[in-house]
MARKE-403181 format. One line per 4 residues: number of its first residue (from 1); their letters; for each residue x, y, z of C-alpha. Coordinates in Angstrom, 3 decimals, decimal comma. Example, Ala and Ser with C-alpha at 12.3 -4.5 7.8 and 13.67 -1.06 7.14 Angstrom:
% residues 2
1) AS) 12,300 -4,500 7,800 | 13,670 -1,060 7,140
//
This chain:
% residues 371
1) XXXX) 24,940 -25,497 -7,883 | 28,444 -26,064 -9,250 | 30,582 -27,686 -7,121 | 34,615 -26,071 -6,672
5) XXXX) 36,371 -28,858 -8,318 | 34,390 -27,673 -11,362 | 35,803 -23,869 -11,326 | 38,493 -22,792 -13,722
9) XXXX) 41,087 -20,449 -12,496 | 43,370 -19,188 -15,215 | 46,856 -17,432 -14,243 | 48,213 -14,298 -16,473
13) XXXX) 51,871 -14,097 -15,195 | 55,403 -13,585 -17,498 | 56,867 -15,577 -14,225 | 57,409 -19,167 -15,162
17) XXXX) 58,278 -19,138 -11,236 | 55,120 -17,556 -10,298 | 53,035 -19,757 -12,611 | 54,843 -22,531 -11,238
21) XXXX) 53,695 -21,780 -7,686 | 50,602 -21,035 -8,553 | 49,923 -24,073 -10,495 | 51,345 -26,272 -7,759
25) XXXX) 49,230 -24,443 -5,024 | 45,554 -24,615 -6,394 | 45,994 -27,371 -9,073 | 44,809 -30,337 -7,102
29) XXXX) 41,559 -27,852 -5,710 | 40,575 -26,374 -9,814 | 40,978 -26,737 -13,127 | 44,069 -24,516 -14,158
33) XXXX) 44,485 -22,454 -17,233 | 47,697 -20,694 -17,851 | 48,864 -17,364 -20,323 | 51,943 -15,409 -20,179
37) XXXX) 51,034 -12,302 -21,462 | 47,847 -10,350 -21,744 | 47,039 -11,180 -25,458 | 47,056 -14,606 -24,854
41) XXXX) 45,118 -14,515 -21,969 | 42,261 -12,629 -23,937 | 42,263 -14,731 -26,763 | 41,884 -17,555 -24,602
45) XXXX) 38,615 -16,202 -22,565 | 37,435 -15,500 -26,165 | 36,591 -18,952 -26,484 | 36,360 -20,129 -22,862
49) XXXX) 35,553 -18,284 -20,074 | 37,642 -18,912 -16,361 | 36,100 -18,601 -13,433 | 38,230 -16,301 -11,758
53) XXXX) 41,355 -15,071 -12,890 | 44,773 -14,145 -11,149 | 46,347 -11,705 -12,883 | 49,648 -9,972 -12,697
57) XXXX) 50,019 -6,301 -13,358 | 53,515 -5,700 -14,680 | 53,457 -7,654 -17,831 | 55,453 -7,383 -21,253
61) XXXX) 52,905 -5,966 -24,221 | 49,253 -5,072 -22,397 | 49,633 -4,431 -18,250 | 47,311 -6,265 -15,600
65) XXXX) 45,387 -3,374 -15,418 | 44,571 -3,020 -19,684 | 43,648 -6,664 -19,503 | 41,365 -5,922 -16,369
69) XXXX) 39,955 -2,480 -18,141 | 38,892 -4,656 -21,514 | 37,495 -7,629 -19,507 | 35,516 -5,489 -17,438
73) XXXX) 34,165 -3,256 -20,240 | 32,796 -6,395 -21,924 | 29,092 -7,973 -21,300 | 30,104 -11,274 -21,670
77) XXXX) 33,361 -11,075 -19,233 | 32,246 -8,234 -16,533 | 31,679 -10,395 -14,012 | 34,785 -12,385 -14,263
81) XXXX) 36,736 -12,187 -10,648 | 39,907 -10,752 -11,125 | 42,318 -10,905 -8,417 | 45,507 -9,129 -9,270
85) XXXX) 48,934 -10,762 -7,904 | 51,806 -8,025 -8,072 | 55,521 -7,014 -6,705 | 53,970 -3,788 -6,866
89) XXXX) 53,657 -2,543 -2,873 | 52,068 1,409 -2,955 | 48,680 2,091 -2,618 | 47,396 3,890 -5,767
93) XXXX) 48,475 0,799 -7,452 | 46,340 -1,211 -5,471 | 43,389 1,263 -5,482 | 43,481 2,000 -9,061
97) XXXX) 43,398 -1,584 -9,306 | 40,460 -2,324 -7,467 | 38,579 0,885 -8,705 | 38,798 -0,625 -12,086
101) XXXX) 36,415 -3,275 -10,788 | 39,064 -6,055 -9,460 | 37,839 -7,917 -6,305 | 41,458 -8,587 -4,370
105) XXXX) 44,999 -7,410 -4,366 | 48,245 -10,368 -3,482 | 51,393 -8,873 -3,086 | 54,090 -10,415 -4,537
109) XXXX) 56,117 -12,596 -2,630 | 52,555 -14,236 -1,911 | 51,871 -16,805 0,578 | 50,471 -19,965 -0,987
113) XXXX) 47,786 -21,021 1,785 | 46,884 -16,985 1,738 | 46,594 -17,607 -2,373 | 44,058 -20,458 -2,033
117) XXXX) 42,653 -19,155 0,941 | 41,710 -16,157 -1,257 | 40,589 -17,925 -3,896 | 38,426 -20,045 -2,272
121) XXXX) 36,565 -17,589 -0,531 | 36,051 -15,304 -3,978 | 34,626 -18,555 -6,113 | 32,260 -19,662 -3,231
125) XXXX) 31,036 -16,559 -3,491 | 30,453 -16,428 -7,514 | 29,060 -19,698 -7,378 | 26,766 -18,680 -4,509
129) XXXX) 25,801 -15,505 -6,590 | 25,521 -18,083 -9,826 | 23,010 -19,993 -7,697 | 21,192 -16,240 -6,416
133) XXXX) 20,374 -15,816 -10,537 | 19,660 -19,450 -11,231 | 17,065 -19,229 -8,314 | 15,728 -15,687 -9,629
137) XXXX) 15,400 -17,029 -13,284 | 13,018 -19,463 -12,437 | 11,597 -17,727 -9,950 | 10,507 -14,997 -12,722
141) XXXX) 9,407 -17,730 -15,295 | 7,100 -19,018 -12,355 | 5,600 -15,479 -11,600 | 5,225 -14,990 -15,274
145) XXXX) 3,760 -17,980 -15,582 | 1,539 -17,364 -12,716 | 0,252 -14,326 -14,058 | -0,100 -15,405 -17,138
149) XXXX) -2,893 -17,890 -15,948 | -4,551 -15,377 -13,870 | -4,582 -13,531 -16,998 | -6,383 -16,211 -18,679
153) XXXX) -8,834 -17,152 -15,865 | -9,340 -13,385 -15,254 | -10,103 -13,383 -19,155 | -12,497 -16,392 -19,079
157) XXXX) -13,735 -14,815 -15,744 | -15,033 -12,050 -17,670 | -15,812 -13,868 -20,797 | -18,483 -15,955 -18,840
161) XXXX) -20,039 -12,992 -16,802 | -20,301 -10,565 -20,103 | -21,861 -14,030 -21,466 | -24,185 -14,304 -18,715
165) XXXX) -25,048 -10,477 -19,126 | -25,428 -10,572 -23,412 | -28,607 -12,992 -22,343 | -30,350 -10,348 -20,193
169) XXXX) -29,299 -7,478 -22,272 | -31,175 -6,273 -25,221 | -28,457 -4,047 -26,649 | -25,806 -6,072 -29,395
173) XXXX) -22,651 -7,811 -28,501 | -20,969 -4,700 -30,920 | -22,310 -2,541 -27,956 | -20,136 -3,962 -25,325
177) XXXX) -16,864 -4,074 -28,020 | -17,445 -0,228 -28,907 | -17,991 1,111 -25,185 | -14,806 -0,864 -23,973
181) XXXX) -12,953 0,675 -27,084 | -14,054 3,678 -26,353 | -13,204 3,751 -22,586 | -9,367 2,379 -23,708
185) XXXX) -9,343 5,165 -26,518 | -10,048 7,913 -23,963 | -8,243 6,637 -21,160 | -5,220 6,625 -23,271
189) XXXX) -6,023 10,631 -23,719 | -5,845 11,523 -20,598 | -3,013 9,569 -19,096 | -1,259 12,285 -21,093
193) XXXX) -2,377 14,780 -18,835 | -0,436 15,144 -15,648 | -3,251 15,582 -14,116 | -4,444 11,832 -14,166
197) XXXX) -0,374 10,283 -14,339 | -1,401 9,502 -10,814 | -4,371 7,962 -11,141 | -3,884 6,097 -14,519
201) XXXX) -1,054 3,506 -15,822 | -1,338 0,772 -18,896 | -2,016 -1,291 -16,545 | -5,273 0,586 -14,661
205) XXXX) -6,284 1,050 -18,609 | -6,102 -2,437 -19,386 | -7,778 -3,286 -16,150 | -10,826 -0,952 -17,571
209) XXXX) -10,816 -1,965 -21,120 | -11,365 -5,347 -19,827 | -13,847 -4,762 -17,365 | -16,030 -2,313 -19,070
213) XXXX) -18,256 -5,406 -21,030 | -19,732 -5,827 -17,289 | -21,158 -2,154 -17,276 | -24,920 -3,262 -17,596
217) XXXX) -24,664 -6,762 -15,854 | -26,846 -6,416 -13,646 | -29,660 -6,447 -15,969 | -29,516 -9,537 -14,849
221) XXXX) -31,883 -8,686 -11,743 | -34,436 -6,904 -14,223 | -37,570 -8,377 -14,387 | -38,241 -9,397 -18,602
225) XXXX) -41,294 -7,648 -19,075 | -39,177 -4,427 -18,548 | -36,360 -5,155 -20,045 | -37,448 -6,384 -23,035
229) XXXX) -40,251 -3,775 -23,610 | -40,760 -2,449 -26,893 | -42,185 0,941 -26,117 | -41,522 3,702 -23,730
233) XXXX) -40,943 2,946 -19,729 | -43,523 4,142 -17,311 | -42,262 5,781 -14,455 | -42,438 3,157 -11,977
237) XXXX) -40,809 0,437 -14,470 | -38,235 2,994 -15,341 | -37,223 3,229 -12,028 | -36,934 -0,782 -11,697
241) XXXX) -34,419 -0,324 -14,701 | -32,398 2,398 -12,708 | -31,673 -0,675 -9,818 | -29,736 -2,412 -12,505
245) XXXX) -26,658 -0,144 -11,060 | -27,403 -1,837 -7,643 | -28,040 -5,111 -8,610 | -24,415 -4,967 -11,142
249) XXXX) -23,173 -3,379 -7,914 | -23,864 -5,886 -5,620 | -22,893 -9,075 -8,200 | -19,396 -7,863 -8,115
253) XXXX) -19,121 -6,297 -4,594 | -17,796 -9,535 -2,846 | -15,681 -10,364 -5,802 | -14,144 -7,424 -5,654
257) XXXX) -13,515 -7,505 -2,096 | -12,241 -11,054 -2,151 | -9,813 -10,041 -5,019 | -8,610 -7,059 -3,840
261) XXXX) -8,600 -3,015 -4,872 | -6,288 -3,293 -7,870 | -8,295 -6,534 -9,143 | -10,533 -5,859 -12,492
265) XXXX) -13,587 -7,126 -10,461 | -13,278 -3,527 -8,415 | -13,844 -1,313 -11,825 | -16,175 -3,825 -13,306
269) XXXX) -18,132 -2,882 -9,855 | -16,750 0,621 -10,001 | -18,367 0,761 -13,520 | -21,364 -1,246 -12,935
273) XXXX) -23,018 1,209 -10,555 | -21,551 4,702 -11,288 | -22,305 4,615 -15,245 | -25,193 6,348 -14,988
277) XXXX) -24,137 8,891 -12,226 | -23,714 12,625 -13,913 | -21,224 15,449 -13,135 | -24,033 17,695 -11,905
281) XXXX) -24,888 15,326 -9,377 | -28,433 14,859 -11,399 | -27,856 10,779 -12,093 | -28,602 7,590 -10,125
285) XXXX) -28,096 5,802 -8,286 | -26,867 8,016 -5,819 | -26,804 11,405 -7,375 | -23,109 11,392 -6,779
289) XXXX) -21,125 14,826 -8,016 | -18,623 15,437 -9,628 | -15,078 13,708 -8,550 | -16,868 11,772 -6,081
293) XXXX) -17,759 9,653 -9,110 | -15,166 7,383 -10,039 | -13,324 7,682 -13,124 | -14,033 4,479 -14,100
297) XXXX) -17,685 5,798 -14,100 | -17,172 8,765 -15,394 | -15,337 7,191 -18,794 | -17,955 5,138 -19,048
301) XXXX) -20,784 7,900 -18,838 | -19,290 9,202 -21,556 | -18,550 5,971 -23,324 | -22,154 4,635 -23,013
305) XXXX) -24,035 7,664 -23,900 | -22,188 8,405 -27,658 | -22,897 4,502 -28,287 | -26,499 4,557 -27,585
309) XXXX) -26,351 8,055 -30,197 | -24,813 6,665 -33,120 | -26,827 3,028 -32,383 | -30,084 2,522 -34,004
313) XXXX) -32,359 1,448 -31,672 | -36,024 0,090 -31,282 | -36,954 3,681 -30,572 | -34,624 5,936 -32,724
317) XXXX) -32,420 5,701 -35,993 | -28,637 5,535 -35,647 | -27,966 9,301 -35,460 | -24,455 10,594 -36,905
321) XXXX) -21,201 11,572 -35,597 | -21,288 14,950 -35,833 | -24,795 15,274 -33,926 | -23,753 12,421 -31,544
325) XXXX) -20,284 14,468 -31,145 | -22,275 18,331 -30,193 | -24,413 16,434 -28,324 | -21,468 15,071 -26,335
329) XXXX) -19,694 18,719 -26,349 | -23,227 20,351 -24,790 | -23,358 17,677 -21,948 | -19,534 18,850 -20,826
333) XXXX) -19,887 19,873 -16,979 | -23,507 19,159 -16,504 | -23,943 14,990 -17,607 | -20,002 14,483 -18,243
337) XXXX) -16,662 15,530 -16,385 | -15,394 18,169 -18,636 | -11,972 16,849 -18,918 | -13,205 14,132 -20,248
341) XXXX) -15,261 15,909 -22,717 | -12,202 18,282 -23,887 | -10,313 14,620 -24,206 | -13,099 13,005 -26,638
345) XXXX) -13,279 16,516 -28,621 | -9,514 16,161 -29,497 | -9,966 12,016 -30,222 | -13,462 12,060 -31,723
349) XXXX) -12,932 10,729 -34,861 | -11,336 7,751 -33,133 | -15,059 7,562 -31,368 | -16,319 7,669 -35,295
353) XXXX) -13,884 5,001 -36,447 | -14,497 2,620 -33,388 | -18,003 2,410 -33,965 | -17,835 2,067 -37,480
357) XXXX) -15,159 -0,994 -37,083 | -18,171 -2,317 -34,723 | -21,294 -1,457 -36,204 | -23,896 -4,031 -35,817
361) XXXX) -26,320 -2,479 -38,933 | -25,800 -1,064 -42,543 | -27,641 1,506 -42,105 | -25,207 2,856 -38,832
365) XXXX) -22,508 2,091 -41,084 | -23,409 4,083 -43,952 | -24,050 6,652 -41,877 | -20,940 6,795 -40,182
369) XXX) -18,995 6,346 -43,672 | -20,510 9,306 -44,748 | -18,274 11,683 -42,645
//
């Protein structure tokens, strides 16, 4: 913090008298700067600025008060302290004064101790505000610092675990970058919908973009011999498959509780067991209906499902857009939340180009370049 003896007080009076007293009361306490007339006092703050100025009203050329209105209209000078010293004794003077953003009013003849007095108190309080933004400068360049590496370790957080899930996962890494594309793409539909302005922010959507890669880890807890099965699921192993939802679900649970609600860890969880949960209430794990599936879930229902269509897998060829897309359209209120259908009819060739940007095989790409 600067110290007093540092502060520059400059005096605007046509007085040679006035100056004189002026100069003789605070000149041993500041450093003094002096202009007679309102031009020169601007011209001088044009190169240097004072810390507070004393400024008389009835001057020759521009008045106190034009000085004060172009100083205070100014970014770079606004915050200047003006005091204005005047023989001027009614009232509107001295509220039209202060109005115009001037923090004191000295009637002329002053009394010196009440001048320094006044001046004192006005600059300790600049500098303490000086200090105020100093402190909140660097207190925002540490938060945004801060964040910025809990952005990073939340990043290499989730880097590892969708590592740790690509090795128990037989679907391709291109999987995990279309579905979270897709879940962004959508969730940026509907945030346009008052409806979900509540529920939704770029935040929330970057939250779920980022935590969507996590929708199948727990995989992890599924034995090999079912996971990595060529051929059709029995009954009994398909049902082992359905507890990956529990097991992702219980991976993330005590992350998610030690990071809080508004943490990625809670939609990666949110995700991880309600992406196979369907709007009739006909999915799994816990045949949960309608809105009392998260929306995290929900996009990701819908997000999952197109990818495995247009995918070519072990058991089926990639299929196109257009029968992926009426596919998606027929599933709207019985496997998907309708709104969320009606948003990927209006964005479904961003769907198309998404997986084509991320197609892992030719022959889904020529497919997809075909429409």
């Amino acid at each position: 913090m600067r110290e007093l003896s540092e502060c520059t007080v400059m005096i605007v009076d046509d007085t040679e008298t006035n100056i004189d007293i002026l100069v003789e009361t605070l000149g041993d306490d500041y450093d003094i700067a002096v202009a007679m007339d309102g031009e020169s006092a601007l011209e001088y703050i044009e190169d240097e600025l004072p810390d507070l100025i004393l400024l008389d009203i009835m001057m020759p050329g521009m008045s106190g008060y034009e000085v004060c209105q172009h100083l205070k209209k100014e970014e770079r000078t606004n915050k200047i302290p003006i005091i204005f010293v005047t023989a001027m004794n009614d009232e509107s003077g001295e509220k039209k004064g202060l109005e115009m953003g001037a923090i004191d009013y000295i009637r002329k003849p002053f009394n010196p101790s009440i001048v320094k007095s006044r001046v004192k108190n006005h600059l300790e309080l600049k500098l303490a505000k000086e200090q105020l933004e100093e402190q909140n400068t660097l207190l925002e360049i540490k938060v945004k610092e801060r964040t910025k590496e809990l952005s990073l370790t939340q990043d290499l957080t989730i880097c590892s675990l969708t590592s740790l899930a690509e090795t128990r996962d037989p679907e391709t890494g291109g999987h995990i970058q279309r579905t979270q594309n897709f879940v962004k793409a959508l969730a940026d539909k509907l945030i346009e919908l008052p409806a979900y302005q509540k529920v939704l922010d770029e935040n929330i959507i970057e939250l779920l973009y980022k935590s969507a890669p996590l929708h199948d880890i727990g995989k992890i807890g599924v034995a090999d011999q079912i996971l990595f099965k060529p051929g059709k699921l029995t009954s009994e192993e398909f049902d082992e498959m359905k507890k990956h939802t529990e097991y992702g679900n219980a991976a993330l649970k005590k992350a998610s509780e030690m990071f809080g609600s508004n943490s990625f860890f809670r939609y990666a969880q949110e995700i991880a067991y309600t992406h196979h949960e369907k709007w009739d209430g006909s999915g799994y794990p816990r045949g949960l209906k309608g809105e009392d599936i998260p929306l995290s879930g929900r996009l990701m229902a819908l997000a999952d499902v197109y990818d495995a269509l247009v995918s070519k897998r072990v058991y089926k060829p990639p299929f196109s857009h257009d029968k992926s897309y009426n596919i998606i359209l027929e599933g709207r209120g019985t496997h998907f939340d309708p709104s969320l259908v009606d948003a990927f009819d209006e964005i479904n060739g961003v769907f198309r180009k998404i997986a084509l940007n991320f197609a892992d095989f030719d022959e889904e790409r020529l497919i997809l370049s075909k429409e």
